[in-house]
N, C-alpha and C positions, 0 to 999 in steps of 0.2 A: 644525481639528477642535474641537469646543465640548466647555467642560469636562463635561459629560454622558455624552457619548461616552467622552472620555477616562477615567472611572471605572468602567466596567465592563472595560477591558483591564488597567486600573491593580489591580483587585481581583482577577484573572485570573493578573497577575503578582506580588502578596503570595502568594494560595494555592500556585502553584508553586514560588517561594521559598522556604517553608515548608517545602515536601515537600522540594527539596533539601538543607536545614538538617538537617533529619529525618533524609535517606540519608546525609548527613555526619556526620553525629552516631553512625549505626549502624554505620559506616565505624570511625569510632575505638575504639568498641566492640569490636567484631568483632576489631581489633589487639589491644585490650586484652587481650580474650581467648584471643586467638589462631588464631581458626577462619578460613586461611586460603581459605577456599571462601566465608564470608558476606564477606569484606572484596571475593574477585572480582566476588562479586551484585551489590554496591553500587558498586562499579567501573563494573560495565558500566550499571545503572541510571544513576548520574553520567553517564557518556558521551552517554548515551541523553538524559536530560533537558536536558543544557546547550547542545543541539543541535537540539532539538525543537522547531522554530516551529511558526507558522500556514502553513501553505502555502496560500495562495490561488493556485488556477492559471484564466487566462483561456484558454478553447477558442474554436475557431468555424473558418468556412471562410473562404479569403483573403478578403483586401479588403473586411474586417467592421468596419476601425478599431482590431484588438485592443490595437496601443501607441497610438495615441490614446487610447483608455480607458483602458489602465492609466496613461499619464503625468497621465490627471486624476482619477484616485485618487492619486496621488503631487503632485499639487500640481507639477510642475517637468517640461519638456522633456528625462527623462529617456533613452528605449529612440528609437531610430530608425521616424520615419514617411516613410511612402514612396508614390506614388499606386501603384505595383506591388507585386505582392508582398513583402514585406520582409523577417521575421525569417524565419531560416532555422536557427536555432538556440535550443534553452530558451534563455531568457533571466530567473535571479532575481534580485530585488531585495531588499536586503538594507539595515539598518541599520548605518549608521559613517559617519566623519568624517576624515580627508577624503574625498573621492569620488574612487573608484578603480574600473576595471573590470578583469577578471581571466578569461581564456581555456583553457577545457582543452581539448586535442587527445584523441584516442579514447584512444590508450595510454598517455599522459604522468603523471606520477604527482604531479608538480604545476604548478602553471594558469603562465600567461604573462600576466605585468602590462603594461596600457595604459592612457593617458589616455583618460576618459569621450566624448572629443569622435574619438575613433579608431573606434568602437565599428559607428557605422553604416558604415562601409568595410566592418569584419572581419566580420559575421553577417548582414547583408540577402543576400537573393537575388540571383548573378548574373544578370543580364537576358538576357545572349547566351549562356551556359550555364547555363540551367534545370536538368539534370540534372546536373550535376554537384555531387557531396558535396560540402556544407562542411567543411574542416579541422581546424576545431573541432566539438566536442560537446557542449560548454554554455558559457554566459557568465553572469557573476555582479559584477552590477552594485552597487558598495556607495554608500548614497549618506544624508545628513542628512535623512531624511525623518521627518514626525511619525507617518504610519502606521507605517512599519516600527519604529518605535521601542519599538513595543509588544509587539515578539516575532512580527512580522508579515512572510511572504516572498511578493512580490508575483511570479508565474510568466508572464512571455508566451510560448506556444506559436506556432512555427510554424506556418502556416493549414494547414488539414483540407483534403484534398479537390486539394490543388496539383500534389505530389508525391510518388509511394509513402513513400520514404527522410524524407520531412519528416512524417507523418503518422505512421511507427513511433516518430519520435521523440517523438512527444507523446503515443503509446498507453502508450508506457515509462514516459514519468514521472504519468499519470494517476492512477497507484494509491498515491503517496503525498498526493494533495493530499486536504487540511483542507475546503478547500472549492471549487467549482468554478463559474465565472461562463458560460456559454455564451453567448456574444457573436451576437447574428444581427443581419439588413438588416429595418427594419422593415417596408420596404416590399414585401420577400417573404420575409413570417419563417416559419419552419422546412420551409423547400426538402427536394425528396428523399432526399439527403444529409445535409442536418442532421437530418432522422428516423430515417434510419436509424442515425445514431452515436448518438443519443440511445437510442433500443431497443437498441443493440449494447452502450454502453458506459459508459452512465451510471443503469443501474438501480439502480446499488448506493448510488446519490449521492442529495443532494436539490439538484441546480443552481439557481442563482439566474440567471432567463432575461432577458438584457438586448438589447435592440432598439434599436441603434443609430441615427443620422439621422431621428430623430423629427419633428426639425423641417423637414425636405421635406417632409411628410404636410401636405395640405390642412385645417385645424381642423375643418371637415366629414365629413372621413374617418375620424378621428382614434378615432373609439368603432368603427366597425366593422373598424378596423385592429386594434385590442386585444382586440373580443370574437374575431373570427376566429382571431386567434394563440392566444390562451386557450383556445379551443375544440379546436384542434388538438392542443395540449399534451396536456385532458385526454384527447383519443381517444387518442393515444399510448401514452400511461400506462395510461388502463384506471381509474382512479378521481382524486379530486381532492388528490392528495398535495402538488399544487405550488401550492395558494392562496396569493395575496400572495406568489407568486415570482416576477411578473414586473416588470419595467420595461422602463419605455420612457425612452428619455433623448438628450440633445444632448451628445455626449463632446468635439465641439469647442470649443463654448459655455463646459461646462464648467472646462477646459484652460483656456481664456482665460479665466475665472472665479479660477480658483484661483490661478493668476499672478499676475495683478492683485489679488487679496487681495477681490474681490468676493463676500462669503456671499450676499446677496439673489441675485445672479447663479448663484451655485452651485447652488444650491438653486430654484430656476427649471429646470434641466435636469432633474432627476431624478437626477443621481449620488449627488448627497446621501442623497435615502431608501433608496440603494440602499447606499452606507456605513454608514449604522445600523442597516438589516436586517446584514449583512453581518457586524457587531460583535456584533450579540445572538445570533446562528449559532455563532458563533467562542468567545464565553465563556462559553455555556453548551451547546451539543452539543457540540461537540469537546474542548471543554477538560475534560469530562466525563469524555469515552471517553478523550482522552493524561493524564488527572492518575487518572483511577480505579482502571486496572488497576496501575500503579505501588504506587500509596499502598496499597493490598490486598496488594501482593508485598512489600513494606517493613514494616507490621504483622506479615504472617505469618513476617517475618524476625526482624523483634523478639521475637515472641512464642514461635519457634523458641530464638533465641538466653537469653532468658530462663525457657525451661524448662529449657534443660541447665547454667544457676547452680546447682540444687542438686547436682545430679551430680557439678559440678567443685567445689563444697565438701565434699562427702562423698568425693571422691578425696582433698584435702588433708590433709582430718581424718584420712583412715584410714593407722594405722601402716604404716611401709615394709615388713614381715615382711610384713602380712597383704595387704597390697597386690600384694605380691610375687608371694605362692601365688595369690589372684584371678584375676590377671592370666596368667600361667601355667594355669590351669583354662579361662581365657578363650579360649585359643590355638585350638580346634578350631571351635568357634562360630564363629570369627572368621572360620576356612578355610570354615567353613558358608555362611557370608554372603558372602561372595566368588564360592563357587560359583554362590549363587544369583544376585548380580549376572549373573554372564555367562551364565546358565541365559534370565533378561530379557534382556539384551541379543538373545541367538540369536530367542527367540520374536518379538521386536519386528521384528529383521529379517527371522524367514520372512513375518510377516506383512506389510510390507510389499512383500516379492515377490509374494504374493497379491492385493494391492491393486493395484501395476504390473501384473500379469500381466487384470487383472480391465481395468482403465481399456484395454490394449491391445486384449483380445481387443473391447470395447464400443466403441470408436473406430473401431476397422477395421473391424466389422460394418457401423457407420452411413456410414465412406466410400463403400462398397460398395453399397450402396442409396443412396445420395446421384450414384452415377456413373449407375447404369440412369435417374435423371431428369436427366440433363446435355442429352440430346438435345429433349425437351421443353420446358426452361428456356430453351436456343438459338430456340427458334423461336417464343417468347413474349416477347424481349426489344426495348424497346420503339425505336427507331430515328432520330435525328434527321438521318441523312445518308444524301444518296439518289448514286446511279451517277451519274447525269447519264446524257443519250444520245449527248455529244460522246464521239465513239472516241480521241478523241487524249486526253482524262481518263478514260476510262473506267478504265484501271490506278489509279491515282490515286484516285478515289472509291472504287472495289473494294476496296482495300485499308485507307482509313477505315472504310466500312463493317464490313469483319471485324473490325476491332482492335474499335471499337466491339461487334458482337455479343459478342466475345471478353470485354471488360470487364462488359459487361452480366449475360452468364452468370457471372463470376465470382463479382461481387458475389452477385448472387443463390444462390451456393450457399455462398459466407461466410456470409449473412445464416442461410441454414437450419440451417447447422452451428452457428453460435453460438448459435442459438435451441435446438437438439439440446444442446448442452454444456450450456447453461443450464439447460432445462427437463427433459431426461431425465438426463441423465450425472450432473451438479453432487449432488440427490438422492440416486441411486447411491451416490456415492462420501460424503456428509456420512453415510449411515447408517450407513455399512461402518467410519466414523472414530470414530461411535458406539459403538456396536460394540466397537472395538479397544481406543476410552476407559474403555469396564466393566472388557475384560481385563487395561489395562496397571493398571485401579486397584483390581482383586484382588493383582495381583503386586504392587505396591507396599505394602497393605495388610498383606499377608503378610509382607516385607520390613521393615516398620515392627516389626510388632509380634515378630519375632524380634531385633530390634537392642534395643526397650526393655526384651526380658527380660535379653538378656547383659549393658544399662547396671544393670537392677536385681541379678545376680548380683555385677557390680563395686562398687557405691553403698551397695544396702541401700534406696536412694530408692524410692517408690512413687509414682506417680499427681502427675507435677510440674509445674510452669505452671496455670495456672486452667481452672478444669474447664468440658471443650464445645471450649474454641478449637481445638481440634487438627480437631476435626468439620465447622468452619466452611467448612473447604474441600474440596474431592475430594483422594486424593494424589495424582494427577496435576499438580493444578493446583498444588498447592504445591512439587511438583520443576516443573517447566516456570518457576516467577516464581523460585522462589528458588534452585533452580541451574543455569539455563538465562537467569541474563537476561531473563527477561518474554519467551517468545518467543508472539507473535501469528499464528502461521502453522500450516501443517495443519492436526491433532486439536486442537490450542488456538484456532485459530481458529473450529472449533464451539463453544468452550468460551463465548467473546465474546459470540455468539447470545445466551446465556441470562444475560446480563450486561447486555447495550445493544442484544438486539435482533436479528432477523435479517438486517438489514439490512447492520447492521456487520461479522457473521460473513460476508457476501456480498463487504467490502471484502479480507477473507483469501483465500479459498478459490481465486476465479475467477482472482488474482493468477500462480497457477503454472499455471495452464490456458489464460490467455491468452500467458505465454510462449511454451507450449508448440506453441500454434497461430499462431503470429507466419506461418509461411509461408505461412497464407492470406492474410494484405494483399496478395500479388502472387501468388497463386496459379499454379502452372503453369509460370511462366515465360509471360507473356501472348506475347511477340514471335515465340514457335513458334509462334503459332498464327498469323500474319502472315504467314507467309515467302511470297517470291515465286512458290515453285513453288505453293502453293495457291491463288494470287489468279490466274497468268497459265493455270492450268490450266483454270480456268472462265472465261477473255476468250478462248481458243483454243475452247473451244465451241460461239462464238458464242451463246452464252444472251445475254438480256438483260432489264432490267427487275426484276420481281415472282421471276421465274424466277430470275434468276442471285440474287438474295437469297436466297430459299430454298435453294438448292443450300449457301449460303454456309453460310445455318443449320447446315444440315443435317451438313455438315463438321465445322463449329465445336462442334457437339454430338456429335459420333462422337468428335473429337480430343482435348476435355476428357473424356468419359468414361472413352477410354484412358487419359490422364494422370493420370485420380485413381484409377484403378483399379490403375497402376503405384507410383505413389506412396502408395498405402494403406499397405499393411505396413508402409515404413517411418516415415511420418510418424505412424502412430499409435504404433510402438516409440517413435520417439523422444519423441514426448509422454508417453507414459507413463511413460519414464526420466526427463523433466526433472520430471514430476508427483513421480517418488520421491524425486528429487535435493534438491526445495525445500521440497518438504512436510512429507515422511515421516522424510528421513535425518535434518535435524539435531535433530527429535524425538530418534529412538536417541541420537545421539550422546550430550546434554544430560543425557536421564534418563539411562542409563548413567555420564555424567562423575557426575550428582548421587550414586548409590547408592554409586559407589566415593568419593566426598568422603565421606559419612555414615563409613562404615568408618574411614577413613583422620582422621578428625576422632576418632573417639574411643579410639584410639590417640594422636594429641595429646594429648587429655587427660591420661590414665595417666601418659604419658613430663613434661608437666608437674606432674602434680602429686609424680611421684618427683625430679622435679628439686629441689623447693623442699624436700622432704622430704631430702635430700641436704644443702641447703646452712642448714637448721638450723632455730629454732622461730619464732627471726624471722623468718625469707623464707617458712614455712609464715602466721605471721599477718600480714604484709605481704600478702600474695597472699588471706587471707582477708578483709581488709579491703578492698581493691578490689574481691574479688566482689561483696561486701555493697553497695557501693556504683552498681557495675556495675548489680546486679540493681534499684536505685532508678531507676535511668535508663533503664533499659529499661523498665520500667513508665510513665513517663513518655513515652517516645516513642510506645508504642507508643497509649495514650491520645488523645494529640494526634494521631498516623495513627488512630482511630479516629472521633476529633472531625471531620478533616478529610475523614475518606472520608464521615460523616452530611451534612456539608454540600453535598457534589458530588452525593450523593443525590439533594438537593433540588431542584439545578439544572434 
């Protein structure tokens, strides 16, 4: 990696250092003062940032090269290549020393340590059992690498397209990746399958599209191989959103480039240009969107934290007697406020049941019209495998043929349903979060400004922190960062929209909606629709040919109808409870934890500042002097989280 490269990650990770320094510094704070609800903010902030790479994840359909590519972006013979199918398992790579790989089983609560050179045994594809589950459910490869070094986690997916069980597991982990390389064959790039995951699954991305075996392509060929793929992209899309996203490159060339320490050679393939688009993606779109909403929930904490110094110096100050009776007058307000938290709480959850009950009743309207075209879809699916007229295969073929119509139709009414979620549903439901977002940030509103009368009945303070900050943000958005941990998901995730974009608000939303729908990758149960009584009931006919295909259709479309048509009710209930479960609930939960912290913090107060009033005049100005001091620092932090969030601005 040439030192050029190496400065825009290196700058990438000062800025996020910074912000950690920041939330550690807000952290001690928070103790100082004692607000044990901002010291958990920054807890879970911490968590969250020390953990937070680049996730680069490679996609594509088998036998694309995907660990050949990523081992020459890693420089080293690292992930297992195979002429067959291979990984069978995520597989990330990670920065450390020594190199270690490390296995976890589905329910295992921590990994199983292996040598590196174990690796291709435990997670490649068995050959002689294709369907059978691997053991494991992730591998996590640590290894001295200069990419990863930079806060970079390199992801090889299982192939697309192989396996149902291996294809869920790469839709699983899709939705956390930074960024995403869509691996294709150059010399038939974006097959009908790779179109379709790209419409299905990668709208909400900007994938960087890489064309592997460039160098089998005749130099002759070589511009009409690239405008074609190009051109197809843009039909895809629907405009030019992916210029300068594609490459074309030699991954093995490469790999033997970077081993032998050849840069001319490297750079010859095309990995190369495809590493430094790849770095200018990573340190400034993303690291925009993972360092911006933090650094925003981190000022709005400082600047929280530093409006309630005058508060807690005007408790110090005020005599124990008069403090005493305040406090005491304070007692029913206090119950006031209480009540109203769960008064919120209740509304937040009826309306969530409105929002479940709304996504049900719209899902299972669309399954239901989606089965009356099952029988049309069957007889329109396009067919690569014919009967033959040998009687002794004719079972045999018969029954390819179905499973094929069978798959055929599946897919095709995946593809409609996810176009319907996408296009109608998704809509639907970002408006109704809308919506919910006005209501919850009148009750909050309302909720504010009763808590800073009871502080000013306690204080005597008026009007404290610097005039506007408190405006800068919705009170939604400031319970959701500051006593919720920065959550990104549901109503906060329309919030992102209007932050970085609708784009980004797309990597939230569709997240618990594609859980939800996870039961269509194998829709049905395909192997009902196989079984031998239906296949030897039309070879006892005696049909054959054109005819016995149609009939097959004709089945295959009546039997998927029933099936979705039984399966509606519940598959849309349970979509919609998982829709409430991911989205919606830990919303309530969060704002509800926040409002009852508010309360429960300024009770701390009181009960501190009668403490030091208790233990004499010097524990009253010892404690007024660290405020004083406190409230310098926090003005400071919150400065530099102001300095740093103009500069992400920029990016």
């Amino acid at each position: 990696m040439t030192t050029l490269e190496a400065v825009g990650y290196e700058a990438a990770d000062a800025q996020r250092l910074r912000l950690v320094a920041n939330c550690r510094q807000l952290g001690k704070i928070a103790g100082q003062i004692g607000n044990d609800g901002a010291e958990g903010v920054v807890t879970a902030l911490l968590e969250r940032m020390d953990s937070d790479a680049f996730h680069v994840m490679v996609v594509g359909d088998f036998n694309r090269g995907k660990s050949t590519f990523v081992n020459a972006l890693l420089g080293a013979h690292v992930l297992p290549v195979k002429a067959t199918p291979a990984t069978a398992v995520i597989t990330e790579v990670k920065f450390g020393d020594p190199p270690v790989a490390r296995l976890w089983r589905e329910s295992a609560a921590v990994p199983e340590t292996v040598q590196p050179e174990k690796l291709t045994a435990l997670i490649t594809v068995n050959s002689q059992q294709r369907d059978e589950r691997n053991p494991f459910v992730r591998a996590e490869v640590v290894w001295p690498l200069e990419l990863c070094r930079h806060n970079v986690v390199l992801i090889d997916s299982p192939g697309l397209n192989e396996h149902a069980n291996r294809d869920e597991i790469t839709l699983a982990h899709l939705r956390k990746a930074d960024a995403v390389i869509f691996l294709q064959h150059a010399i038939a790039p974006m097959s009908i399958s790779e179109s379709r995951f790209l419409d299905a699954y990668l709208d909400a991305h900007d994938p960087f599209f890489v064309f592997t075996y460039f160098d089998a392509i005749e130099g002759a060929e070589r511009d009409d191989v690239v405008a074609g793929a190009r051109q197809r992209i843009l039909g895809l899309r629907g405009e030019d959103r992916d210029e300068n996203r594609c490459y074309f490159v030699d991954a093995k060339s490469a790999l033997r480039a970077r081993v032998a320490d050849d840069t001319s050679g490297y750079e010859k393939s095309g990995v190369a240009d495809l590493e430094c688009a790849l770095e200018r993606y990573l340190v400034t779109d993303r690291h925009k969107v993972k360092l911006l909403a933090p650094a925003r929930a981190l000022r709005g904490l400082a600047r929280e934290l530093h409006r309630n110094v005058p508060y807690e110096l005007a408790l110090v100050d005020t005599e124990a007697a008069d403090l005493g009776r305040r406090w005491e007058a304070a007692q029913q307000p206090l119950r006031d406020l209480e009540a109203q938290v769960r008064q919120i709480s209740l509304d937040i959850s009826n309306q969530t049941r409105m929002l479940q009950d709304r996504v049900e009743a719209l899902l299972c309207g669309y399954l239901a019209s989606v089965a009356d075209e099952a029988p049309a879809i069957a007889m329109e699916v396009p067919l690569t495998t014919k009967i033959g007229i040998n009687p002794l295969k004719v079972p045999e073929g018969a029954e390819r043929v179905t499973q094929e119509i069978a798959a055929g139709t599946a897919r095709a009414i995946e593809q409609k349903v996810a176009d319907w979620v996408s296009n109608s549903l998704e809509p639907v439901i970002h408006q109704d979060m809308e919506k919910l977002a006005e209501r919850m940030n009148a009750h909050l509103d309302a909720f504010e400004a009763r808590l800073d009368e009871l502080r000013i009945s306690l204080t005597g303070v008026r009007d404290a922190g610097r005039a506007g900050e408190r405006q800068e943000e919705q009170p939604l958005t400031r319970f959701l960062s500051g006593a919720a941990g920065l959550l990104l998901g549901g109503v906060a995730g329309g919030m992102v929209g209007s932050r970085f974009g609708a784009k980004e608000a797309l990597r939230t939303l569709p997240i618990t909606l594609a859980i939800a729908m996870a039961w269509m990758f194998t829709p049905f149960g395909i192997p009902v629709l196989i079984g031998s009584m239906l296949v030897h009931g039309f070879i006892k006919s005696k049909e054959a040919g054109s005819r016995l295909e149609n009939k097959m259709r004709e089945a295959v479309g009546r039997e998927m109808a029933t099936q979705i048509r039984l399966s509606a009710p519940k598959q849309a209930r349970e979509a919609a409870q998982a829709f409430a479960a991911t989205a919606m609930e830990p919303i309530a939960r969060d704002v509800t934890g926040g409002l009852s912290s508010r309360t429960r913090e300024l009770t701390r107060s009181v009960e501190s500042a009668q403490e030091a009033r208790r233990q004499g005049e010097a524990a009253v100005e010892e404690r007024r002097i660290e405020l004083n001091q406190l409230d310098v620092l926090l003005r400071q932090v919150a400065d530099d989280l102001g300095d740093l969030i103009d500069e992400l601005a920029l990016l």
